[in-house]
N, C-alpha and C positions, 0 to 999 in steps of 0.2 A: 504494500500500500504506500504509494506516495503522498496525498492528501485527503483528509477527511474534513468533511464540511455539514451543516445542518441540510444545505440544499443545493443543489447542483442545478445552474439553468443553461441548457445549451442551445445558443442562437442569440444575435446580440439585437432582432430588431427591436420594435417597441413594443410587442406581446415581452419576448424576452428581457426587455432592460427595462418595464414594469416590474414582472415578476421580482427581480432580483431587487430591485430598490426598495417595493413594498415588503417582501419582505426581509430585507435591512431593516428599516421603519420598525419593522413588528419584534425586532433582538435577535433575527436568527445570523447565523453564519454563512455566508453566499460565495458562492461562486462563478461566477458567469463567462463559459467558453463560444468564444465565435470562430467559424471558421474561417474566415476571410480577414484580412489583411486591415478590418474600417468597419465599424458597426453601422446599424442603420437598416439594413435590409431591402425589402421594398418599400416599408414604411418612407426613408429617406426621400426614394423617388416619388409619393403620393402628395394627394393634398394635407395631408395632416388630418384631414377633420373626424374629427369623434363623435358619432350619435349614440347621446346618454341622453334618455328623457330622465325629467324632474331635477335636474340640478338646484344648487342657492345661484350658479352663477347665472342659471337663466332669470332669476327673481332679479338679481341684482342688475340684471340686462333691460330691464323692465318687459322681459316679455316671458314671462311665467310661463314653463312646463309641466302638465297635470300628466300624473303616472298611469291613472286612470283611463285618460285619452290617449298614451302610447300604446297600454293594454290593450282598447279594442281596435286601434289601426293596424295593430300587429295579427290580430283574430283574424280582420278585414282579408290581410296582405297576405299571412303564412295560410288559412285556411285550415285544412285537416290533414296538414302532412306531418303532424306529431312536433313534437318537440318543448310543448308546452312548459314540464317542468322546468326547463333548462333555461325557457325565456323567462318563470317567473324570477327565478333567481337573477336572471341579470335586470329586471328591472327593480329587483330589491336590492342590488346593491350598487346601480349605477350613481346615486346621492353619494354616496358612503365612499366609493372609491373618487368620485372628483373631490369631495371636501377632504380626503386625506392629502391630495395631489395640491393639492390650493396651499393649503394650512400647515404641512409638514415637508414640501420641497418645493423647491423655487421655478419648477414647471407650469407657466401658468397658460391657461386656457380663456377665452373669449367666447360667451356664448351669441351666434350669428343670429345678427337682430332680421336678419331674411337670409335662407337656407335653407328652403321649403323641402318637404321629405318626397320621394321618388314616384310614389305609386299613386297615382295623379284620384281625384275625387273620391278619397277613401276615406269613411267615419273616423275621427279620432286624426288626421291629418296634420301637420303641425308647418308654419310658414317662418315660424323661427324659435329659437329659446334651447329646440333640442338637438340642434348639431353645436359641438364646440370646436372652432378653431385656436390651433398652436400661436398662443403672443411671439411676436416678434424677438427672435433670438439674438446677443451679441456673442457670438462663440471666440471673440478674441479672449475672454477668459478662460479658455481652453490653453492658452499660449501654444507651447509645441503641440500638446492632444489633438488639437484642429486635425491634423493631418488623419488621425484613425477615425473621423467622420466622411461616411461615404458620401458623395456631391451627386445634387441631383442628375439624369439626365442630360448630357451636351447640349443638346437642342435647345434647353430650357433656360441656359445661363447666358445672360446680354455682356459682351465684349468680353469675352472669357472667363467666365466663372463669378459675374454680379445675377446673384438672382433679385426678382419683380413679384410682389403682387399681380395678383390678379387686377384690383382697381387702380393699378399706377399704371399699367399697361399703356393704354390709349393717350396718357402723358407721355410716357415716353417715344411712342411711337409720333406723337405730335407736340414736340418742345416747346416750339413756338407759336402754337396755334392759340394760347391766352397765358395771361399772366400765371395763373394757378398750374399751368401744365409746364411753366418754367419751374417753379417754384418746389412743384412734385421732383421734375429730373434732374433739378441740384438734390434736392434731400434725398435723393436715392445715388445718384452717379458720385459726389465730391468721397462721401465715405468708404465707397468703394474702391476711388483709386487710391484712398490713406489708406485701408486697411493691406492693399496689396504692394504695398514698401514691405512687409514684415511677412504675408502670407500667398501660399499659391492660387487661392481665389479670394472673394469677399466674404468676410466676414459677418455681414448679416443676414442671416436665415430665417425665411418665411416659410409659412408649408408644412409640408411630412422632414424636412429638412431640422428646422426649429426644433421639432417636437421632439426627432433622436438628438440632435444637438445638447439639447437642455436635459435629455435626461441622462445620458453620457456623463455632461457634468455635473450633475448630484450623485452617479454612481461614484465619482473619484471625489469629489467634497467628502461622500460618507464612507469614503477607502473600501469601498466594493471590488476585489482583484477581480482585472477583465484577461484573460487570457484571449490572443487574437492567433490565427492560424492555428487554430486548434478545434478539428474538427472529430464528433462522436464516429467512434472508431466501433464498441460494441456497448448493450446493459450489461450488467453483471446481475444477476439471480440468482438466489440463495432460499430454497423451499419456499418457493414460488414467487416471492417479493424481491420486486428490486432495491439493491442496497451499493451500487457504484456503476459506475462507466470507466472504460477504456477509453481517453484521450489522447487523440493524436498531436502531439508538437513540435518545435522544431529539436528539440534535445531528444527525442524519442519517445513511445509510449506512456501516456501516464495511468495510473491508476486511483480514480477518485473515488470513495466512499461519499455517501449521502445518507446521514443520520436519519433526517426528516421525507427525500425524497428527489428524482430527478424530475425534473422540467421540460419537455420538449417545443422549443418554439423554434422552429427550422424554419420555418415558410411554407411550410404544406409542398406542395407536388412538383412545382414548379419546373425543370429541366429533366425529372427524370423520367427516362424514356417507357421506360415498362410501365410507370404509373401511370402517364400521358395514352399511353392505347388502354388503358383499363377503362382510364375515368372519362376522358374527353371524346369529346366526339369524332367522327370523320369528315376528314377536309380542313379540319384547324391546323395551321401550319406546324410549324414543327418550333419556329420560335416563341420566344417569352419576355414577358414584360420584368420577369424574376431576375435578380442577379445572376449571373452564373454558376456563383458558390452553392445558390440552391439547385440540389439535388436531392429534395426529397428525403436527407436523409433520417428527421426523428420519425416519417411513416415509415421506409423500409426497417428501420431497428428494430421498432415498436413492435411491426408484425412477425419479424423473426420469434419474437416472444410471445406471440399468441394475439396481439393486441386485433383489433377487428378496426377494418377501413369500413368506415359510413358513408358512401355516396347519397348528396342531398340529391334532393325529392326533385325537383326541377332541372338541378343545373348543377355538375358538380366542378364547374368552373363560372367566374365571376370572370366580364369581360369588359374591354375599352374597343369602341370600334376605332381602327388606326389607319395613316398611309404610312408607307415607308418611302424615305427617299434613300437610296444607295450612292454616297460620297463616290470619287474618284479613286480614294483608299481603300474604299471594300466596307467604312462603318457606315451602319444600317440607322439612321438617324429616322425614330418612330413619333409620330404626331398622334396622341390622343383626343379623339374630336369629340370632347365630353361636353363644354357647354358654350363654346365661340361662332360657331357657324350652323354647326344642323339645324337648329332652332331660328334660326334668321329668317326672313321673307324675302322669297326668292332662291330658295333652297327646296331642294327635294331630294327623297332617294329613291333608283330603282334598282331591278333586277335584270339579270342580262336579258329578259324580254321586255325591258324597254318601261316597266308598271311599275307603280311604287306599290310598297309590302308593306309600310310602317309608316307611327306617328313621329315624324324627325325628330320633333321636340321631346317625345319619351327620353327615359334615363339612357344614357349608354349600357347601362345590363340590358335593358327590356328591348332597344334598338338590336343586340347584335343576337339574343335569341330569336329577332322574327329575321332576323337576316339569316341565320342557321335554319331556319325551318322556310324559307324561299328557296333555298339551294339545295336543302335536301336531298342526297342522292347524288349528288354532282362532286367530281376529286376537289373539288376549292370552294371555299365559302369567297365569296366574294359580291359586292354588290357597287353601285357606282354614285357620289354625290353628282347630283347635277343646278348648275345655276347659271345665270346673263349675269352682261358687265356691269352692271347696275349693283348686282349683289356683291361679286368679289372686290368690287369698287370700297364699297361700302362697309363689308362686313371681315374680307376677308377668305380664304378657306384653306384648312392644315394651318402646312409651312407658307403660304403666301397670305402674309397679314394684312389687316385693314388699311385702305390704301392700294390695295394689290402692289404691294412691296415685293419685289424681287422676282415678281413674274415672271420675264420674259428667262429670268433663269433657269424657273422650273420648269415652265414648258419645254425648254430645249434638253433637260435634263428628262422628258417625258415621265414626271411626278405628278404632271397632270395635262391635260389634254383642254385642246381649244378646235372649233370650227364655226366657221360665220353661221351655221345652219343648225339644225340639229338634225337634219339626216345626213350631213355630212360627220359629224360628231359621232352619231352613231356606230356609222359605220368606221369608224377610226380604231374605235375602241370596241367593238365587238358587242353592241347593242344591237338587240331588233327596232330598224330605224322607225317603221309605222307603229309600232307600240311606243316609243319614246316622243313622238309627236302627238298620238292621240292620249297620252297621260299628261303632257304637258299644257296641251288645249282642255283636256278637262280641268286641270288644277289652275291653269286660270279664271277658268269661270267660277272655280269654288270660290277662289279670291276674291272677285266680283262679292259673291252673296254674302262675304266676311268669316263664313264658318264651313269648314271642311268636315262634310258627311261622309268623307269617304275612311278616313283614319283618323279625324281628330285632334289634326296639327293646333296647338294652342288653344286649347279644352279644358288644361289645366294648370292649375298654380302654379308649378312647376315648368309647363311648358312655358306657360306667359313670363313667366321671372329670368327666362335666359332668350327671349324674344327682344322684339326692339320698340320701348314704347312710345317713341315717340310714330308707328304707325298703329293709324286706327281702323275699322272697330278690333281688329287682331292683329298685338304685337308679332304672330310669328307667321303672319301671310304675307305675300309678295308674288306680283306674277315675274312670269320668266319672258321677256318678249325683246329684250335690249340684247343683237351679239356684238361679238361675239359670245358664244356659249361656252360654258368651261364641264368637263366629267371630271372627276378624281375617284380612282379606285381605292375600295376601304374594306377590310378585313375583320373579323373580328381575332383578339388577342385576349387569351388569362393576364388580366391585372392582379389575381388570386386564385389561389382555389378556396373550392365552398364542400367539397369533398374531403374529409379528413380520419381522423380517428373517433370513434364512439367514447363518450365520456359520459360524466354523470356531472350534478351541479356542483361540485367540487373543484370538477377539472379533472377527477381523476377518469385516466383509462382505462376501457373495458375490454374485454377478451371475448374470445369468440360465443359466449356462453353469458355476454353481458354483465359477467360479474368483474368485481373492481380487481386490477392490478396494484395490489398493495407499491407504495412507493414511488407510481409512474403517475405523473401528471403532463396534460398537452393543454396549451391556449395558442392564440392566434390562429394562424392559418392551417399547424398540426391539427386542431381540435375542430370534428367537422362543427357547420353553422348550423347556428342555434335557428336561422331564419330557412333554411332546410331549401335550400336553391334560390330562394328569391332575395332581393335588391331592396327593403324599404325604404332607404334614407342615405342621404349624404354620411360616411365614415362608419358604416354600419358591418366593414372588419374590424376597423380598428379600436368602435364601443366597445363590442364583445368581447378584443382580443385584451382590452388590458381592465374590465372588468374580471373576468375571468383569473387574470391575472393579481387581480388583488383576492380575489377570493380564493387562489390559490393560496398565495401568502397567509392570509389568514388562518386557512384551514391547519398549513405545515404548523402556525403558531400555535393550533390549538385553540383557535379564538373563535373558531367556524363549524361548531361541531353537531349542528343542531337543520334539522330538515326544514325549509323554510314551509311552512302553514298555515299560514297569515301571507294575506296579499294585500304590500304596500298600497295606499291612496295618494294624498296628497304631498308632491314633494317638497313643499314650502317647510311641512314638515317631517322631514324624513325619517323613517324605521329604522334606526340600529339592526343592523343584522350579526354583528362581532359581538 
């Protein structure tokens, strides 16, 4: 035995560098191995945002979350694909784990005063209070540490590694188009080129970035040892409970004891290959939105040991519909088309016969399973954005931002496609040209009447909140009649998987026989979803993943020992569950 600890967490994203911190927080002894060279995960590359219904910070937001009304939108949204217990416990300790997060480390969260939840005109709905975004990070308190935080995405970072809000965007893309959009791109660009005299990107972190950022540094404030390239090599099992793992390092094997218990938070399925034909469909490509580090590996350990994989009920992948542009280098620079253009007017999507399949404006999950069930049967999921110069003028699409900035790049890079016509269009890019003309004459005339009978483009909160409101009566209608006309082909891609290991409201693991694996605990993306394939709300892995993740902690502490039986109400006041 080389080390022994209360708890062992292996995986450093933010399912995992919760775990370990709460329970730090709660006295135990931690450990926390990542395999990769920079913690973060895919949390790092995400929005950050966390949907906790009933928080204080949504009170103190002024826009109050009732636990009651998460409870039946959840009813609404998951239906009868089980999993009930497992949701009531996370919305019994979703209060509990933010107000520890608040009040006991200096991770602080924002509850989104509009952040409307995914699953458009459903009882219990919420338009803001119950998703929380990551406060704005200064990780130059990291001094040299900076470097083992994983950096978003290339694509994503302005003039080499400055990342942007979301709402600084359109300043920066337009500096001098008013005084305040001056004033945005000093407050964002001046501290970016100071921080980069000392470091190799910027220093302040928005996003999924912020959020491992900031909890990175409470883990080393509270002398949390992080082991980095050190990836779960085997469990160790001892009459039938696990009690250590085999670590892999750069000195060689280690052998770690776990008094209380191992942690699995790897990232669920991500690159590995045999999981990827189990759980995913046919025609998803063969890439990932996952690091590379992930391989799946606390599923395959887990099940070495009897553990049971749960594929969710609808979907056992969670997706972004994407384009890819391919650099001259060979890197694959992927655009997530989550809430900037689909929802625009003047936007549409079809299928290679030319018809649209879907409400644009829907979530990106709900978008790329009707893209998955148009293509059906076919070697490639693929489907095609289409809009006039009016739109990409205006709104943008992908990589060519609002302004249609860098156009004439992409095009010749053919990332996306133009023709004065759209039978000419069509036929460029392998569309049935008379179906692409008569969906396009019909979805103007839906325009006309302001409401789309046919899918329900802009129908709901959600769709109208990422629509354009200064057009009326429907922020997300626009006809298509100004060419040239633009197609960009879009895929869908795993942002997650939703497929995982069976567990109980513990967190702990279950075996093929649904009884508990003493010792073994999964949250985040290891641990399948509590919402059983479906998408309800903005950050609705990363609620779960780091509730879960407190109620892990608490359980190893002993502070969690009791079946919950009572079902929380209002979270203004909230129910102790520790």
């Amino acid at each position: 035995m080389d080390k022994e600890v209360d708890l062992l967490v292996i995986g450093g994203g933010a399912a995992g560098m919760s775990a370990a911190l709460f329970a730090k927080l709660n006295g135990l002894d931690v450990l926390l191995c990542e395999k990769a060279s920079q913690v973060g995960g895919t949390s790092a590359t995400s929005g950050g945002t966390i949907w906790a219904p009933g928080s204080h910070l949504s009170v103190q937001a002024g826009v109050p979350d009732d636990i009651e009304q998460a409870r039946i939108f959840l009813k609404s949204v998951v239906g009868e694909r089980g999993g009930e217990e497992l949701r009531e416990a996370f919305l019994a300790s979703c209060a509990d784990m933010v107000r520890d997060l608040d009040e006991k480390t200096t991770v602080k969260l924002n509850a989104c005063l509009a952040h409307p939840d995914y699953v458009k005109n459903q009882p219990g709905e919420a338009f803001g209070g119950r998703a929380l975004a990551p406060a704005e990070f200064d990780a130059s308190v990291l001094g040299a540490d900076f470097k083992y935080v994983r950096p978003p995405r290339a694509e994503f970072m302005g003039l080499g590694g400055m990342m942007v809000n979301r709402t600084e965007l359109n300043a920066l893309l337009n500096p001098i188009q008013s005084f305040q959009n001056f004033m945005t791109t000093l407050k964002v660009v001046v501290p970016y080129f100071l921080s980069r005299l000392r470091f190799n990107r910027g220093t302040r972190l928005v996003m999924g970035n912020a959020l491992v950022g900031s909890l990175f540094y409470n883990l080393k404030q509270k002398h949390v040892p992080v082991w980095f390239n050190a990836p779960l090599q085997e469990l160790l099992v001892e009459k039938g409970k696990v009690v250590g793992a085999k670590i892999e390092t750069e000195q060689g094997v280690k052998v770690v004891r776990a008094r209380k218990g191992i942690v699995l938070a790897t990232g669920g399925v991500g690159w590995n290959i045999k999981l990827r034909q189990q759980l995913f469909p046919k025609g998803l490509i063969a890439d990932s939105l996952s690091p590379y580090s992930n391989t799946g590996d606390g599923l395959s350990k887990a099940m070495e040991k009897g553990a049971k994989l749960d594929p969710s009920v609808d979907s056992s992948v969670l997706y972004f519909p994407c384009s890819i542009h391919v650099h001259a280098n060979g890197y694959k620079a992927i655009w997530p088309h989550i809430i900037l253009d689909r929802a625009k007017p003047g936007v549409i999507a079809v299928n290679e016969d030319g018809k649209r399949f879907v409400n644009e404006s829907d979530s990106y999950h709900d978008f790329c399973m009707a893209q998955i069930k148009t293509n059906q049967g076919k070697a490639k999921i693929q489907s095609y954005l289409i809009c006039d110069q009016t739109a990409i003028q205006k709104y943008g699409l992908g990589f060519v931002l609002p302004g249609a900035k860098k156009l004439d790049y992409y095009l010749k890079a053919k990332y996306l496609f133009s023709a004065n016509s759209l039978e000419e269009l069509a036929q460029k890019v392998g569309i049935n040209a008379q179906g692409l003309v008569n969906t396009v004459q019909r979805f103007n005339h839906l325009v006309e009447q302001g409401v789309d009978t046919d899918f329900g483009k802009g129908s709901g909160v959600m769709n109208r909140f990422n629509g354009d409101p200064e057009v009326k009566p429907n922020p997300c209608l626009g006809k298509l009649e100004q060419g040239p006309f633009y197609a960009l082909p879009v895929i869908p891609m795993d942002c997650a998987s939703s497929g995982g290991l069976a567990g109980d409201i513990y967190g702990r693991v279950l075996d093929q026989n649904n009884q508990v694996i003493t010792g073994l605990f999964a949250c985040g993306n290891d641990l399948s979803s509590i919402f059983k394939g479906t998408y309800p709300g903005p950050g609705t892995t990363l609620g779960p993943a780091m509730v879960f993740a407190w109620r892990i902690a608490q359980f190893a502490a002993g502070k969690l020992n009791k079946q919950v039986t009572e079902q929380p109400t209002q979270m203004t006041q909230p129910r102790r569950t520790a």
